[in-house]
Structure formats: structure tokens, C-alpha cells
C-alpha positions, 0 to 999 in steps of 0.5 A: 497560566493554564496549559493544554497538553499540547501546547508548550509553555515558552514563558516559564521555566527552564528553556533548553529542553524546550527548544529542542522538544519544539525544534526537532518535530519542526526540522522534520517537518521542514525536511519531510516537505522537501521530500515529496518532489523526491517521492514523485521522483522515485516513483516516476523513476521506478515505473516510467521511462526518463523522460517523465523522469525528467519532467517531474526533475525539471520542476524539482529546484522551483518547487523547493524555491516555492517551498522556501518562500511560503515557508518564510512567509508563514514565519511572519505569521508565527512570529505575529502570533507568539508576540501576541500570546507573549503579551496576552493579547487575546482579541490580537491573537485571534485576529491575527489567527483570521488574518493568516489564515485568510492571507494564506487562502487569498495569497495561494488562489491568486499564485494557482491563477497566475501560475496556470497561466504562466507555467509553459513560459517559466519551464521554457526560460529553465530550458526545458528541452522541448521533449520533456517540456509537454510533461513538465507542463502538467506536472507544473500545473497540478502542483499550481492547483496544490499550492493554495493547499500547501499555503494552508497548512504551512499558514495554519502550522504556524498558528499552532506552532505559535503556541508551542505545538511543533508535533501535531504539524509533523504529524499531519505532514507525515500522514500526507507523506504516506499518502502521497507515496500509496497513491503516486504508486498507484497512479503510476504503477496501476493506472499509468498516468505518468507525470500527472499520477504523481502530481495528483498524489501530491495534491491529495495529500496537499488537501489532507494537509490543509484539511487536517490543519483547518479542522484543529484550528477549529477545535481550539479553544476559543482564542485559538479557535478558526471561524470560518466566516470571521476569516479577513485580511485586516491591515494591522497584522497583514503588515507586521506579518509581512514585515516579518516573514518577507525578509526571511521568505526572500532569505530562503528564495536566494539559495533556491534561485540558485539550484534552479539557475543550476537546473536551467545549465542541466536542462540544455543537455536535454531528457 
């Protein structure tokens, strides 16, 4: 089996330095996604008064619950995919690649709809006090525009991360990490735009996420390969994906819905 030099193969040979060569850039990847509410918190802390502060906190236990959902989700689609390149399923594999890449597009458009919608409803069941509540508000909804974003890279991550390659992900996400610090600081230090600065500097570095993602998976080589106008859902593997991923999104959705339970009992003690 030919390999490129990217890719690991798991089919061959001695397996433990190979699951720590692949699990540590993913650990960090998982690690650096959880840091970028943290980022806006630091930033939104140095520069505005605590009620921004309080606005971007207030949403910090229900991103990380969505973090975790699409994180598992996306596993499905890992696992779909490697069980293919596993058995040399070529057609399946790029198929499936489609599939995934296309849910994610679908999955993210339809969760910024309804998310836009329903963001007021949803801060004001976590008791938001009132003060904070307007901020909160749209910091929530720039992130909903986000989401379809964060859907594809963490989709098209696990493309990669399928075929052995657990780097170029962290890589992308470390870049987009610095990306959204440069510009939260200059949003909210230069421009002032407050809770809204460090939210469009998440979306920024969301784009360059999905961006960068998008344009690896279309220099693949052809089984890997991402064209565009062959993205569809097709039933087969939209089902084994679910089937796979649902589980562990829900997992990951159970110990998050208990930090936004806690950040509910913490916001009735208002700003």
C-alpha cells in the first residue's frame, strides 16, 4: 500500500507509536476548540466592563455543549470512513467523504436558522439577568452564523483524521486560534465593539477553519478528493454515520448539559 507522507498507516506494522503519534495532535486539537470561548473571555475581560464579561460567560457551558455534540458527530463519520479505507472500498469511501461533507453543510445551515431564532428563549431559560441578557443575545447569534463553519471543519477533520492524518486538523485549528485572538484584541481593543468583536473573531477564524479544510480535501488525491458539485446526502452512510456518531455526540452532550445546568444556578446571582 502506497502511503503519502501525510497519511499513517494503521493496517500495518507495529501499532503503539502510531496511536500516540495520532492521538496527541487530536487531544490538542480537542483542547484548542474549547479555548476559543476562553479566548473571548480573556479578551472581553481585559478591555470591557463585567457585564460583557458576563455576556460572553453566560454562553461559555452551551457552546461547549455544542462543541461536544458536533465533536461526536463528526466521530461517526471517522469511523464510517476509516472502516471503508480498512476493507479498500474505494467508491464507498468517496462517497461517504460526499455524504459527511454535505451533512455537515445541511446539519450546520439548519442549526444558524433555528439557533437565530430561538437564542433569546434559550439564555433566558439559563436565567440570564436581564442586564446581561441583550449582550448575551448577540454574542449567541454571531456564533449560530459560525456554527455551519465549526460543522465543516470538524466534518472534513474527520475525513482527514480517517486516513491517518491527525496533524494538518491541528494545524489548521492552531492558525485559527491565533487568528481569533489577533482580531478579538483588535475588535475589542481598537474598535470597541464589545461582546460582538470577540464573537466576529470567532467567526473569522471559524471561515479560515472550514476554508482551509475545504481546500485539502480538494487536493486529495482522487479517492479522497472533495468535488463540490458531487456533495449528496445518500442514505447508506448518512445512516452508519448516525448510528455511530449519535451515541457518542449524546455521551459528550450529557457531562456538557451539566455545566450549563451549573451556569443557570450561577446566573441567578446576576452580572
Amino acid at each position: 500500500m502506497r502511503l503519502h507522507a501525510k497519511e499513517m498507516n494503521m493496517l500495518e506494522g507495529p501499532l503503539l507509536g502510531k496511536i500516540v503519534s495520532y492521538a496527541i495532535p487530536l487531544a490538542l486539537a480537542s483542547i484548542l476548540q474549547q479555548l476559543f470561548n476562553s479566548a473571548d473571555l480573556a479578551v472581553i475581560g481585559r478591555f470591557e466592563d463585567s457585564v460583557a464579561m458576563a455576556a460572553v460567560g453566560a454562553n461559555s457551558s452551551l457552546v461547549s455543549l455544542l462543541v461536544s455534540l458536533f465533536s461526536g458527530l463528526s466521530l461517526g463519520s471517522n469511523v464510517t470512513i476509516a472502516s471503508f479505507i480498512g476493507s479498500g472500498k474505494k467508491k464507498d469511501i468517496n462517497k461517504a467523504i460526499h455524504t459527511t461533507i454535505a451533512l455537515s453543510l445541511v446539519s450546520g445551515v439548519i442549526l444558524c436558522i433555528v439557533g437565530e431564532i430561538v437564542a433569546p428563549q434559550i439564555l433566558k431559560l439559563m436565567s440570564t439577568p436581564d442586564r446581561v441578557l441583550a449582550l448575551a443575545v448577540v454574542y449567541l447569534r454571531i456564533l449560530f452564523i459560525a456554527l455551519p463553519f465549526l460543522l465543516i471543519y470538524d466534518f472534513g477533520a474527520s475525513v482527514l483524521r480517517a486516513k491517518g492524518d491527525s496533524t494538518r486538523p491541528l494545524y489548521i485549528l492552531f492558525l485559527s486560534g491565533i487568528i481569533n485572538v489577533i482580531l478579538n484584541i483588535i475588535f475589542v481593543g481598537v474598535f470597541h465593539l464589545s461582546v460582538a468583536g470577540v464573537a466576529l473573531g470567532t467567526l473569522a477564524a471559524n471561515v479560515f477553519s472550514a476554508f482551509m479544510i475545504i481546500t485539502f480535501l480538494r487536493h486529495e488525491e482522487e479517492t479522497y478528493r472533495l468535488h463540490l458539485k458531487k456533495l449528496k446526502i445518500e442514505k447508506t452512510y448518512l445512516s452508519r454515520i448516525i448510528a455511530i456518531g449519535a451515541p457518542a455526540g449524546i455521551q459528550g452532550m450529557v457531562f456538557s448539559l451539566s455545566n450549563v445546568i451549573i451556569q443557570s444556578g450561577i446566573n441567578s446571582f446576576g452580572a
